[in-house]
C-alpha positions in Angstrom: 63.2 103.4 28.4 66.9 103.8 27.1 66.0 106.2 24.8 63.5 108.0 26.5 66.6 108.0 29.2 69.5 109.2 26.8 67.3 111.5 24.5 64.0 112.6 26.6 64.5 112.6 30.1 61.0 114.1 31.2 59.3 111.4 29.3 61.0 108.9 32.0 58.1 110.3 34.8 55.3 109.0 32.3 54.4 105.3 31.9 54.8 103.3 28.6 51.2 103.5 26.9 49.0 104.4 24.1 46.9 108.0 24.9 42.9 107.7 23.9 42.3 110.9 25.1 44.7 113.8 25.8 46.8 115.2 23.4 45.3 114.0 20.2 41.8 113.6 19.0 39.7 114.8 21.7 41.8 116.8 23.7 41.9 116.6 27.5 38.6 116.1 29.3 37.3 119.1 30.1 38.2 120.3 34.0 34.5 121.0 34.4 33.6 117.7 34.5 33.1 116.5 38.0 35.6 113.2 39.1 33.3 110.7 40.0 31.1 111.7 36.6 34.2 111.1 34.6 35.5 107.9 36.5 31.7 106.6 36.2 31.2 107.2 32.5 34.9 106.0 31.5 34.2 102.8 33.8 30.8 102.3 32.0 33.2 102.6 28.4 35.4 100.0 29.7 33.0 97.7 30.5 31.2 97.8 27.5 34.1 97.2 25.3 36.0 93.5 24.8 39.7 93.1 25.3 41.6 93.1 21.7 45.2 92.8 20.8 47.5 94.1 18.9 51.4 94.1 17.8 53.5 97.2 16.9 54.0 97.6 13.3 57.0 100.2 13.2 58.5 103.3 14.1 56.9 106.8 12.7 57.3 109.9 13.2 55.1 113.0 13.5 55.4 115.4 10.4 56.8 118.7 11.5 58.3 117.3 14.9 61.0 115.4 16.5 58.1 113.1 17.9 59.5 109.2 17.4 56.7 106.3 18.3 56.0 103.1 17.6 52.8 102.3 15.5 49.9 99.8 16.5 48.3 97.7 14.1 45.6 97.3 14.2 44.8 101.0 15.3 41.0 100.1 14.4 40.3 98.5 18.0 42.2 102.5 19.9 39.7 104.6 17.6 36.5 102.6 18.2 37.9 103.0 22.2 38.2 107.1 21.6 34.7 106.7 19.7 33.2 104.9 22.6 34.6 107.9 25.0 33.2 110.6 22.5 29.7 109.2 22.8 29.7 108.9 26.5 28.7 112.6 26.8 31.8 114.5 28.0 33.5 117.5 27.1 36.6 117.9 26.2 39.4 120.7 25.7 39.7 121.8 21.7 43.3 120.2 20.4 44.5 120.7 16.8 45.7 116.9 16.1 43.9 114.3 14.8 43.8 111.3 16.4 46.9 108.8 15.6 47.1 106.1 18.3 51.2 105.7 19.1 53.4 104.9 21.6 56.0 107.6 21.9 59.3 106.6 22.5 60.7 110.2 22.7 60.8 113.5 21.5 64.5 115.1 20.3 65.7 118.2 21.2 65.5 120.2 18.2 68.8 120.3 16.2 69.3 116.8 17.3 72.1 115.0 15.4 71.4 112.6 12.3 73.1 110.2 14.1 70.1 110.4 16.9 67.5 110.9 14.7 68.7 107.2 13.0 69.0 105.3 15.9 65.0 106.4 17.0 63.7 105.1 13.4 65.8 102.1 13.7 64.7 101.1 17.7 63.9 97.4 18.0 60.3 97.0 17.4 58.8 94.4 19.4 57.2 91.6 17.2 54.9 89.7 20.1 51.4 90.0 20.4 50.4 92.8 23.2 46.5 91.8 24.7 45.2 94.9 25.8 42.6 94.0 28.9 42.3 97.0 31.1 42.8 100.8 30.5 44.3 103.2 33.0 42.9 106.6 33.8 45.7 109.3 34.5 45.4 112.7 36.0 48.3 114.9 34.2 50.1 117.4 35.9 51.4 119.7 32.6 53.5 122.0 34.9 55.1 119.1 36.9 55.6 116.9 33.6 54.1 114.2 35.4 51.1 111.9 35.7 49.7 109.6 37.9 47.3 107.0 37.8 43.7 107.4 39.5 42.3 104.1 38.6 42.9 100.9 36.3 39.8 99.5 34.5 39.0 96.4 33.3 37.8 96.1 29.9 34.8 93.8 29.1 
């Protein structure tokens, strides 16, 4: 959150987490998809798949972009999860990234000092185990910058 605060200040109205489905991979769902169809089949996802954990591995960076995150590993356990979503028979928005599960930590203004750039690939990586048990579905407002959460699911 310090960095998000000093370096990426819109990134302060989203919460700390690790996107399935969005911005990478699949896309956004599609806006066709009626609510309750898409809370039903994401609930149906969650329950069909066991809690796992992980820990973060490192700081990357996305080639071509002043993206900074911190990498899980294992990432196995957030692509089966995206996999699981893919099959449930939704559409989704076209998006030229492949999928690379992260947690970004913030994204630089362009021209951003070495000096910046250093202290994002140096940021304190935690080393605990992190049990992921529940996944959160967020509507995203792209013209506000900001999400909220609809609903919190447990997995399993």
């Amino acid at each position: 959150m310090r960095l998000r605060a000093a370096y990426d200040r819109v990134r302060l109205r989203f919460p700390i987490e690790i996107t399935v489905v969005g911005s990478s991979g699949l896309g956004w769902f599609s806006a066709a998809i009626p609510s309750d169809t898409l809370g039903r089949k994401i609930r149906e996802v969650a329950e069909g798949f066991p809690p796992f954990a992980f820990r973060f591995a490192g700081v990357g960076r996305f080639p071509d972009s002043n993206v900074y995150y911190l990498q899980p590993m294992p990432d196995a356990p957030f692509h089966a999860f995206q996999a699981a979503i893919a099959a449930a028979g939704l559409s989704f928005e076209p998006t030229p990234y492949s999928y690379v599960p992260h947690c970004t930590i913030a994204e630089v203004p362009e021209g951003s000092s070495e000096s910046v750039r250093e202290e994002l690939t140096r940021c304190p990586v935690p080393d605990h185990e992190i049990r992921v048990t529940s996944v959160s579905f967020y509507a995203v407002d792209r013209k506000a910058q900001r999400c909220y959460q609809l609903e919190r699911m447990v997995l399993g």
